[in-house]
C-alpha beads as a LAMMPS data file, in Angstrom:
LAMMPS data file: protein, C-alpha beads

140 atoms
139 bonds

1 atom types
1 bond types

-500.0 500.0 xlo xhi
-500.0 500.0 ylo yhi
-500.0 500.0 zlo zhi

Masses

1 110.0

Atoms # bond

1 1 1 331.146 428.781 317.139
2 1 1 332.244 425.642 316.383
3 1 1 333.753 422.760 318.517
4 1 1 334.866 418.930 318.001
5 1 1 333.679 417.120 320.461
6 1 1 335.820 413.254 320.990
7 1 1 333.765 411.936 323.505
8 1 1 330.681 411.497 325.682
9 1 1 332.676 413.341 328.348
10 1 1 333.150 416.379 325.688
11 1 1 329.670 416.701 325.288
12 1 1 328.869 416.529 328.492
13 1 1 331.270 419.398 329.171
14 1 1 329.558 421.750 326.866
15 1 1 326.447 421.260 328.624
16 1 1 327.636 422.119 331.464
17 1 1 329.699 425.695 330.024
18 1 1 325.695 426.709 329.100
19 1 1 324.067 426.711 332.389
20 1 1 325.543 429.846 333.067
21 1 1 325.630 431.244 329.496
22 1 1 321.768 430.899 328.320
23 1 1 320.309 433.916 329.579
24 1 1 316.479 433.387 330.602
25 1 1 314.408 433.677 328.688
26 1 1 315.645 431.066 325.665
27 1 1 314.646 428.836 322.796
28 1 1 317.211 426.426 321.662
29 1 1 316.712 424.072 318.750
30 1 1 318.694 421.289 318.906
31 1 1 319.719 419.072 315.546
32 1 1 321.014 416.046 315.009
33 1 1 320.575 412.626 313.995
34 1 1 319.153 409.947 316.640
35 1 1 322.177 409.269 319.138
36 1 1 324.166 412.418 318.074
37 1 1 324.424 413.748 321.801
38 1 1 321.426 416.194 322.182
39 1 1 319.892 414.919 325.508
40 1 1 323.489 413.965 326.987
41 1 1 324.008 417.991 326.305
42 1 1 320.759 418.864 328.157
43 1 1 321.328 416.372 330.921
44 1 1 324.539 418.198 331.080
45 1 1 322.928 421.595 331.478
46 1 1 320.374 420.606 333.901
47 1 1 323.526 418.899 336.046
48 1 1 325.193 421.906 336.064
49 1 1 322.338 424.055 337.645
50 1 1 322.223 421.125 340.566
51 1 1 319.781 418.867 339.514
52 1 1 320.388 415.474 340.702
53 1 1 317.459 413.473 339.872
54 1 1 317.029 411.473 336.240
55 1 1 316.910 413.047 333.318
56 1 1 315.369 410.896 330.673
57 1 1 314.538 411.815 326.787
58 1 1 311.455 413.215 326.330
59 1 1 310.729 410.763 323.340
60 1 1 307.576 409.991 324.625
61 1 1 306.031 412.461 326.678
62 1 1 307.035 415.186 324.384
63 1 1 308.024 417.509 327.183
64 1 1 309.863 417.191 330.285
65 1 1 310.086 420.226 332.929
66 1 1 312.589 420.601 335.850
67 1 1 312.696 423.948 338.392
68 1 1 316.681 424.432 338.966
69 1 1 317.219 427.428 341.441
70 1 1 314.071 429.055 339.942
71 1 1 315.168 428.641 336.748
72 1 1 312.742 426.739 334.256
73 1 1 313.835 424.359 332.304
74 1 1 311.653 422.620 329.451
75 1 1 313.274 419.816 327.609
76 1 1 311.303 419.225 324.036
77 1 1 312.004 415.874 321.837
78 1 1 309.293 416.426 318.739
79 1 1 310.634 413.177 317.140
80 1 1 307.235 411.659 317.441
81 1 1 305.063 414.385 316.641
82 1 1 302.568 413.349 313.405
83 1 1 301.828 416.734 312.251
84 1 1 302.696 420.194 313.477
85 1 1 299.694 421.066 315.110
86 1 1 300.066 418.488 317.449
87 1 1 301.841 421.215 319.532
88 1 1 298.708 423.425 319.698
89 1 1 296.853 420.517 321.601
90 1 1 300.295 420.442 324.444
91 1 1 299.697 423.935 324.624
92 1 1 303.126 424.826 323.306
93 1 1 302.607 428.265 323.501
94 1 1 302.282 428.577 327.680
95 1 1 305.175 426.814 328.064
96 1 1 307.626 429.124 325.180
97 1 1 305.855 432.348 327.000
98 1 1 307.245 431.318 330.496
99 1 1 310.505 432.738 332.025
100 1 1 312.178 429.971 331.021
101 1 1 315.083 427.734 328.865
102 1 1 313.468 425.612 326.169
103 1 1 315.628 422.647 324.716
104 1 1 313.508 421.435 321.509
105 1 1 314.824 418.692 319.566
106 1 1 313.592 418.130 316.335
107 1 1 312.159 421.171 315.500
108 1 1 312.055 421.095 312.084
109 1 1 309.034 418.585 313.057
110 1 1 307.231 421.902 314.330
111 1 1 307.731 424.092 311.842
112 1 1 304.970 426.688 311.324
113 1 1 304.294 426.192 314.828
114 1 1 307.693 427.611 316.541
115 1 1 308.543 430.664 316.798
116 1 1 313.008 431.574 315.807
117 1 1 314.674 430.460 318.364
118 1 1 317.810 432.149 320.057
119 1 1 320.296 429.783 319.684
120 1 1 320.951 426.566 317.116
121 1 1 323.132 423.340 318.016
122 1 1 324.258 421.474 316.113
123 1 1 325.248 418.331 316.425
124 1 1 327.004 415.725 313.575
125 1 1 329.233 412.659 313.403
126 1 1 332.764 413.503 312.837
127 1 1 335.127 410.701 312.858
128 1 1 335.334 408.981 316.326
129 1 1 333.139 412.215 318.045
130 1 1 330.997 414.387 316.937
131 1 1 331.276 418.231 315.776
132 1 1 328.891 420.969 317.592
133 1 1 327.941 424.061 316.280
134 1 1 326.651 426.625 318.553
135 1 1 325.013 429.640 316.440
136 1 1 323.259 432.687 317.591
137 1 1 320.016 433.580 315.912
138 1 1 320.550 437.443 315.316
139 1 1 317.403 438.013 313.377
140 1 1 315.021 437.076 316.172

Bonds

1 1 1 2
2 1 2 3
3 1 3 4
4 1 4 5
5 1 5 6
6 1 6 7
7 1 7 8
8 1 8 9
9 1 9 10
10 1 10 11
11 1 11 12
12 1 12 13
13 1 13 14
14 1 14 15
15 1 15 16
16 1 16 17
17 1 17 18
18 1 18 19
19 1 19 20
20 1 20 21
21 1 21 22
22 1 22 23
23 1 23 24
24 1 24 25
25 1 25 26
26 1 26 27
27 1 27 28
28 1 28 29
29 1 29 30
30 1 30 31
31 1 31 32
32 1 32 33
33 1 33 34
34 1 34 35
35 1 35 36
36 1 36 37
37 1 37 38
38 1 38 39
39 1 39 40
40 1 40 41
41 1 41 42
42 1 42 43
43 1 43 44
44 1 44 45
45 1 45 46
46 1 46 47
47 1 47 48
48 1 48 49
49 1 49 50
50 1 50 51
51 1 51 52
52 1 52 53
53 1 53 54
54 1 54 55
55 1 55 56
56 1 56 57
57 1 57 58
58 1 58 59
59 1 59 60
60 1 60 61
61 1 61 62
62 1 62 63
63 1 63 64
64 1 64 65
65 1 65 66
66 1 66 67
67 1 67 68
68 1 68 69
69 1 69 70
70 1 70 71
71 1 71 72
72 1 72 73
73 1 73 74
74 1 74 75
75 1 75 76
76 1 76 77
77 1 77 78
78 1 78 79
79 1 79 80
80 1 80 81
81 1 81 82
82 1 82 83
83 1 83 84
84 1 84 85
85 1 85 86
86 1 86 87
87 1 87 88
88 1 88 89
89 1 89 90
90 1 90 91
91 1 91 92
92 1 92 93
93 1 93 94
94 1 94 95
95 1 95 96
96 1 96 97
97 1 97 98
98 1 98 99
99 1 99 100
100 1 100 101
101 1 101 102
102 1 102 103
103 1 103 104
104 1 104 105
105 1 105 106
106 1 106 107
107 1 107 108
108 1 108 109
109 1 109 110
110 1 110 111
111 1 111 112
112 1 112 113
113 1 113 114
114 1 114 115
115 1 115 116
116 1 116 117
117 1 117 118
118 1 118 119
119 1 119 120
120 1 120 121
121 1 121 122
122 1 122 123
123 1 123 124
124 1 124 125
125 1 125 126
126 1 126 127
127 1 127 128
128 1 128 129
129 1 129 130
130 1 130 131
131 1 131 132
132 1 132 133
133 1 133 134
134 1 134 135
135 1 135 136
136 1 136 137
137 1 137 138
138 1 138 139
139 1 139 140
């Protein structure tokens, strides 16, 4: 599927039409360049389950984790990550085998490490927005 997306508001829309869509247990790999939308999207999601406190990029602490109505939620930003293996040491593996959504941008800076994930985004400049595409991973 594939949507353009004019605005900040847009974004923040499509966010919010997941929360009820992503069926938990899920990996989602998000991709785009820096400032493309990916966090605004999973600030989105995590608004639409009722969370009300900040929701900041993981940049730096590699993972951030909210409980939304029992629901897990584990936001990933890998931007920062030197080598692959740097996962092994967060323990990346406890937190994929929970009941629970995983966000993980930049993924392609874990590869070898993550497993396929269930759904792709992507996210790219197009004109004044951006242009998402949302694709199912039916091999996984």
């Amino acid at each position: 599927m594939q949507r353009f997306l004019p605005d900040t508001e847009a974004t923040e829309q499509f966010g919010a039409e997941l929360w009820p869509l992503l069926p938990c247990p899920s990996l989602v790999f998000l991709y785009g360049d820096l400032g493309a939308g990916k966090t605004t999207l999973v600030r989105a999601y995590l608004r639409a389950g009722g969370f009300a406190g900040a929701v900041k990029s993981p940049t730096y602490t590699l993972v951030e984790e909210y409980t939304i109505n029992g629901r897990k939620v584990f936001h990933f930003d890998l931007y920062r990550l030197a080598e692959p293996e740097e996962l092994e040491w967060i323990g990346i593996r406890d937190y994929l085998s929970q009941d629970s959504v995983c966000f993980i941008e930049w993924p392609d800076k874990g590869e070898g490490f993550l497993p396929a994930p269930d759904f792709t985004i992507s996210l790219s400049a197009e004109g004044g927005g951006r242009r998402l595409a949302l694709e199912p991973e039916v091999n996984r």
